[in-house]
C-alpha positions in Angstrom: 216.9 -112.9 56.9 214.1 -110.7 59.3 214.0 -107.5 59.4 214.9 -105.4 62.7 211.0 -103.6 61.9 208.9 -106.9 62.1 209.1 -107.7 65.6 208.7 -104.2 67.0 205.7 -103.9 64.9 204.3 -106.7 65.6 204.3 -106.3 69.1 202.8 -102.6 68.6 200.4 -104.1 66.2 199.5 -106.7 69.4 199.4 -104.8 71.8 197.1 -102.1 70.4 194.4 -104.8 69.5 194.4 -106.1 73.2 194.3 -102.5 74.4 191.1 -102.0 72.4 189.3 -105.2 73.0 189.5 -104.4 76.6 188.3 -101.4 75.6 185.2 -102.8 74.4 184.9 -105.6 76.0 182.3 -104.1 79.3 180.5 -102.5 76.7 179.4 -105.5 74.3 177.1 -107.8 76.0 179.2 -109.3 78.5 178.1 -109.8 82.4 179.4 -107.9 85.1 179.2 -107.5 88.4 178.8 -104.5 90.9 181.4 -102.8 92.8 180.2 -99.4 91.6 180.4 -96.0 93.6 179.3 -92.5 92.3 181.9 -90.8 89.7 183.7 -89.0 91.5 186.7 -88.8 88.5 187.1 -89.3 85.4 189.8 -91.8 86.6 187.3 -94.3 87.8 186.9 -97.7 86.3 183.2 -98.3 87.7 181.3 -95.8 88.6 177.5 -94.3 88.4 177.7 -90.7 86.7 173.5 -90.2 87.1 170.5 -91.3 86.6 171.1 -92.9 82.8 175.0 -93.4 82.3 177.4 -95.1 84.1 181.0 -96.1 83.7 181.9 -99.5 83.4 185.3 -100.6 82.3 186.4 -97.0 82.0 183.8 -96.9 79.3 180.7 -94.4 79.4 177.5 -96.3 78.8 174.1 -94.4 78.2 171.5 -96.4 79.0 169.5 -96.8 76.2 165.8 -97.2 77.3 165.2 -94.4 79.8 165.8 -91.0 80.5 166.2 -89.4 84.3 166.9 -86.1 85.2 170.0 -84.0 85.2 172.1 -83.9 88.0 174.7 -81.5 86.4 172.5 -79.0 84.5 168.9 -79.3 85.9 166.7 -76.7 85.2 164.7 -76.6 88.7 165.4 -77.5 92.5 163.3 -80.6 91.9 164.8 -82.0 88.8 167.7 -81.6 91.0 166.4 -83.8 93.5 164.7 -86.1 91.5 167.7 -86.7 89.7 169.8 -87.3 92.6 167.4 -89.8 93.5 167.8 -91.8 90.1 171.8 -91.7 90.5 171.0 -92.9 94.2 168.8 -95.5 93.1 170.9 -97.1 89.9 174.1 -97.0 92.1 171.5 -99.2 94.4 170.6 -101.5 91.7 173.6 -102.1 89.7 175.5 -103.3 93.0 172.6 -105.8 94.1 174.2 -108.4 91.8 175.4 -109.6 88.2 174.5 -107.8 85.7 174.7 -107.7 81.8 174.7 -105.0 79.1 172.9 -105.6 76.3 173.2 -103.8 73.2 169.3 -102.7 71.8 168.4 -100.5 68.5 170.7 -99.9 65.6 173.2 -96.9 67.2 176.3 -98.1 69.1 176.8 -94.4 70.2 175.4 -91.8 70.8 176.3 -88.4 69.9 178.5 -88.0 73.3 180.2 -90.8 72.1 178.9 -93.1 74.9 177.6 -96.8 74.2 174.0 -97.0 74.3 173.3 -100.3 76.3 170.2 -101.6 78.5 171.4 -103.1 81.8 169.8 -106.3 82.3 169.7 -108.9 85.7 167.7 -112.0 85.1 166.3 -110.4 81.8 164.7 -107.7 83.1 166.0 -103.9 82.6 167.2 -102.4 85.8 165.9 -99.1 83.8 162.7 -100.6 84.2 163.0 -100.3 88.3 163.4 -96.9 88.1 160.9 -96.6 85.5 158.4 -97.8 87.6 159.6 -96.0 90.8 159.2 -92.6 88.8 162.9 -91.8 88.8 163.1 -92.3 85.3 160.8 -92.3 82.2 160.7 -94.7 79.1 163.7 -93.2 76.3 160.9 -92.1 72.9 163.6 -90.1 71.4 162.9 -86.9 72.5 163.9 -84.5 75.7 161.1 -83.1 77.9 161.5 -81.1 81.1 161.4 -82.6 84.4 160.2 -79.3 86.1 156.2 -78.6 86.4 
């Protein structure tokens, strides 16, 4: 004889792992492919939020191996602009085809709670574009000021 609970519970119990591997899933490795626009929300899927971070999935990604400027809090007109340059130019390259995110260093997170992740196409970082287009500057752990 079953109990009335098991089924119910099961179902929760199924449900709620599915919910969380698509949770994870756009953040773990797997490819993707670009259909991005700026965040506008916090109800859209994929989106570019600035320079570093995005939103793939619904989930916020930092990317791991760079740092741009601010778009939200800059402390001078031009980190302004460069910074709107960097979210200009990743919403650029992240739509110019498939894509993957690739999990680097030993942190999953970081402290905003976003997935750290580097953005790859054909094994080379997309971070590294901007990089080398001075909208961005390699990640070394610690925050400098974009103005002067």
């Amino acid at each position: 004889m079953s109990s009335p609970w098991i089924l119910p519970l099961v179902a929760v119990s199924a449900s709620a792992i599915i919910g969380y591997a698509m949770l994870e899933r756009p953040a773990t490795g797997t490819a993707g492919v670009g259909a991005f626009g700026l965040c506008a929300s916090a109800r859209q899927q994929n989106c570019v939020v600035d320079g570093d971070t995005i939103r793939y999935g619904g989930v916020k990604i930092r990317l791991a191996d760079i740092d741009a400027p601010e778009v939200f809090s800059p402390r001078c007109a031009s980190e302004a602009a460069l910074g709107q340059r960097a979210t200009e130019r990743l919403l650029q390259l992240i739509n110019a085809g498939p894509f993957e995110l690739v999990r680097s260093g030993s942190r999953d997170e970081d402290r905003y709670g976003r997935k750290l992740r580097v953005i790859e196409r054909g094994g080379r970082s997309l971070a590294a574009t901007l990089v080398a287009e001075g909208l961005a500057r390699p990640w070394d752990g610690a925050r400098r000021s974009w103005c002067g």
